[in-house]
N, C-alpha and C positions, 0 to 999 in steps of 0.2 A: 424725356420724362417717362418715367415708367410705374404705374397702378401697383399697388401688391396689395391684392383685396384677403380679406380675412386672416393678416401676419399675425394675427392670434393665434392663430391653429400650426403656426409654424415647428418643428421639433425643436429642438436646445440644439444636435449638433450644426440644422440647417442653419439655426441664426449667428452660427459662429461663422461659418463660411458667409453668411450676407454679409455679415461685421467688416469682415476680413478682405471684401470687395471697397465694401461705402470707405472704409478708411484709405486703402492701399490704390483703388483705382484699378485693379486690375483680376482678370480671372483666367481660368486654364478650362477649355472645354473638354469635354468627356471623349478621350481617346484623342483629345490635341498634343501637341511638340510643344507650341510654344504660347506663354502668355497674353493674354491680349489685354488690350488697352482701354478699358469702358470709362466713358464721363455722363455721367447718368444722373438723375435727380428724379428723386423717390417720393410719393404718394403713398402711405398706406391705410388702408380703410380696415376697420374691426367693428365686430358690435361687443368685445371684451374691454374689461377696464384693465390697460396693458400697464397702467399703475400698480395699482394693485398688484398682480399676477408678479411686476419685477421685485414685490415688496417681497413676495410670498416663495421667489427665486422661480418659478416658473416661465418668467420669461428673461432672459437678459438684461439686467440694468445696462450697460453702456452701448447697448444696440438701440435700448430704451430713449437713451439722452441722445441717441444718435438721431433716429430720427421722429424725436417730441418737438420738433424747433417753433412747429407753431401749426397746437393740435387746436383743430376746428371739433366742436361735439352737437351732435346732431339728436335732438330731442328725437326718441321714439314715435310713429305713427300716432298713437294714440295721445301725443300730448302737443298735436301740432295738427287737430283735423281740417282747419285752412287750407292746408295744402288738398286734401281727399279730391276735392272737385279735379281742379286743374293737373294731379296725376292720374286721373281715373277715365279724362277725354284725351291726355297723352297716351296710356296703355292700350284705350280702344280705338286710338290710329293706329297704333302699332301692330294688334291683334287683326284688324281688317286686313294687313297688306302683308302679315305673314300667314293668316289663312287664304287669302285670298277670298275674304268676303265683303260685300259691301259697308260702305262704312256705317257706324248706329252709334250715336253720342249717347252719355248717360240721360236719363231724364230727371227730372226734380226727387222723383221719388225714390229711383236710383244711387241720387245722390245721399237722398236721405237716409236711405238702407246703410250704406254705405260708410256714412258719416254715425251710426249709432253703434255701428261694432268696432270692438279694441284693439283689434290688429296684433295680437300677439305676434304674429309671423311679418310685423312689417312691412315696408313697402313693397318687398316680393311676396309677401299673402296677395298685398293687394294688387299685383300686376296678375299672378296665376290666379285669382277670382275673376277678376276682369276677360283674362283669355275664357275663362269656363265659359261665362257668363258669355261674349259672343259666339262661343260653337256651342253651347244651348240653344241660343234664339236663332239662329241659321243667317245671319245676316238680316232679320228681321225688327230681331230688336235686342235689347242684351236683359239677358234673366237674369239677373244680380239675384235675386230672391231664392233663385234655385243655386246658384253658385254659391251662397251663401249658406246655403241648408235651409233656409226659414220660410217657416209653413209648420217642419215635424216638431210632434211633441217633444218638447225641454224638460228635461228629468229636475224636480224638486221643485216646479213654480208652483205656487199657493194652488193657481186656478183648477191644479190637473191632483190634487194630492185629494183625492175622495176618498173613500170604503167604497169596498164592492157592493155593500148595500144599496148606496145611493147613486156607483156611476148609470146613470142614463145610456142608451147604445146611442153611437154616432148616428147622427143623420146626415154628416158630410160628406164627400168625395172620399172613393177609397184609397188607404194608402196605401203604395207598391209594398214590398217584403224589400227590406234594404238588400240583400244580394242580387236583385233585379235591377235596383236603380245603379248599385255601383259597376252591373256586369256592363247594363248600358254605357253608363260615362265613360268606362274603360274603352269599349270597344266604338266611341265616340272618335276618343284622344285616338286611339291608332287607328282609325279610320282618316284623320286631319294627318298624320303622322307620316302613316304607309306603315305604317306597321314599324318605325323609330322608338326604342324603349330608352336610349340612353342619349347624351348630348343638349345641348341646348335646344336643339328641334325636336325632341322627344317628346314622347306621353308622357314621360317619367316628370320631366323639367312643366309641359303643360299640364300636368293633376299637380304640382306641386306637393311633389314625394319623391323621397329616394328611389331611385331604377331598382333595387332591391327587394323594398316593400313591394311596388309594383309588379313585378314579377311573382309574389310570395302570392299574391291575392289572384292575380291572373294562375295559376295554378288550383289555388282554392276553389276559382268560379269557373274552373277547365276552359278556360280562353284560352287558344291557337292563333299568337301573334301573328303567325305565319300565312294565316289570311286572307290579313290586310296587305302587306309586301306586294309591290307591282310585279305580274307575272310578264 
C-alpha cells in the first residue's frame, strides 16, 4: 500500500506515467535494464477537488476514475472542531518527545483558544501551533495564546477604530516591535533545530513556512543560521 499525499499537485506528464504503472503493473527504474514488476495499491490524499480540476482537464480524467474507487472527504478543521481537543493532546505528545521536553497537555482554556480559531491552514496549522506553543512555554506549559498571535492589536475590530482625539495612551504591558518577537521565534526554532532550515525537523517545517520565506526574513533580521549548527 502506498500514500501519495497531495496528487493534486501532480504534473499532467507525471500522471501519465502513474496511469501507465496502476494499469500495466509495471515500471523501469531510472538508469534500469529491465522492467520490474509492482503490485501496489494506492491511497491518495488532496486538499483539491480532483473532480473538478479533471472537468476543467487539469488533471486526468482516467487516472481520475482510476483511483476515485471509494473517495472518503474529510470536512476541513474548521467544520469538525470535536476533533481540536483530542488532535491537539496527540501533537503535544508528539512535540514533547521530538523536542525533548517534558510533557504539558492542553489545558481547558487551551482548548478553548483553540477551539475559537478557523484553522485556515488546517490540521497542520494546528500541529505547527502546537509545536510553537510548547518550545514557547519551555516544557512548562504550552502558550497557545502566544502561538496563536492573541494578545496584538487586530486591525478593524470596533473596540481599537478611535480618532487620535480620543485614543487614550496604553496603560498596559509594552508591546515588543514585531522584528524583535519574530527575530526571537526564529532563532527559537533553530536553536530546537541546530540550526536545520529544511526537512521535516527543521525550523522551516516547525514555524510552519516555506524554508524560502524563512530564509528571506532570516536575512531581513541578519540571523546567522550558522550559529546554532553544533560545533
Amino acid at each position: 500500500t502506498l500514500l501519495l499525499d497531495e496528487i493534486g499537485e501532480l504534473p499532467l506528464a507525471a500522471q501519465v506515467r502513474l496511469l501507465r504503472i496502476l494499469q500495466d503493473g509495471w515500471l523501469e527504474r531510472v538508469g534500469g535494464q529491465q522492467p520490474v514488476h509492482v503490485d501496489v495499491r494506492i491511497i491518495a490524499a488532496t486538499h483539491r477537488d480532483l473532480a473538478a480540476m479533471a472537468a476543467e482537464g487539469r488533471f486526468r480524467q482516467d487516472l481520475w476514475y482510476r483511483i476515485a474507487v471509494f473517495p472518503i472527504v474529510i470536512p476541513p478543521l474548521r467544520e469538525r472542531k470535536e476533533d481540536i481537543a483530542d488532535l491537539a493532546r496527540h501533537f503535544a505528545q508528539r512535540a514533547a518527545i521530538r523536542f525533548g521536553l517534558p510533557l504539558v497537555m492542553p489545558s481547558e482554556e487551551d482548548l478553548r483558544l483553540l477551539q475559537s480559531y478557523d484553522w485556515p491552514g488546517n490540521v497542520r496549522e494546528l500541529a505547527a501551533v502546537i509545536d510553537r506553543a510548547a518550545i514557547l512555554g519551555e516544557g512548562k506549559r504550552l502558550e497557545v495564546a502566544k502561538a496563536l498571535g492573541i494578545g496584538l492589536p487586530q486591525p478593524g475590530r470596533p473596540d481599537q477604530q478611535r480618532s487620535d482625539q480620543s485614543a487614550q495612551p496604553a496603560t498596559g504591558p509594552a508591546i515588543e516591535p514585531l522584528d524583535q518577537v519574530m527575530r526571537r521565534h526564529i532563532e527559537t526554532a533553530l536553536a530546537v533545530t541546530r540550526g536545520r532550515i529544511e526537512g521535516p525537523r527543521g525550523a522551516a517545517a516547525l514555524l510552519g513556512i516555506n524554508p524560502h520565506t524563512l530564509r528571506g526574513r532570516m536575512r531581513k533580521l541578519g540571523i546567522d543560521w550558522t550559529r546554532f549548527r553544533p560545533s
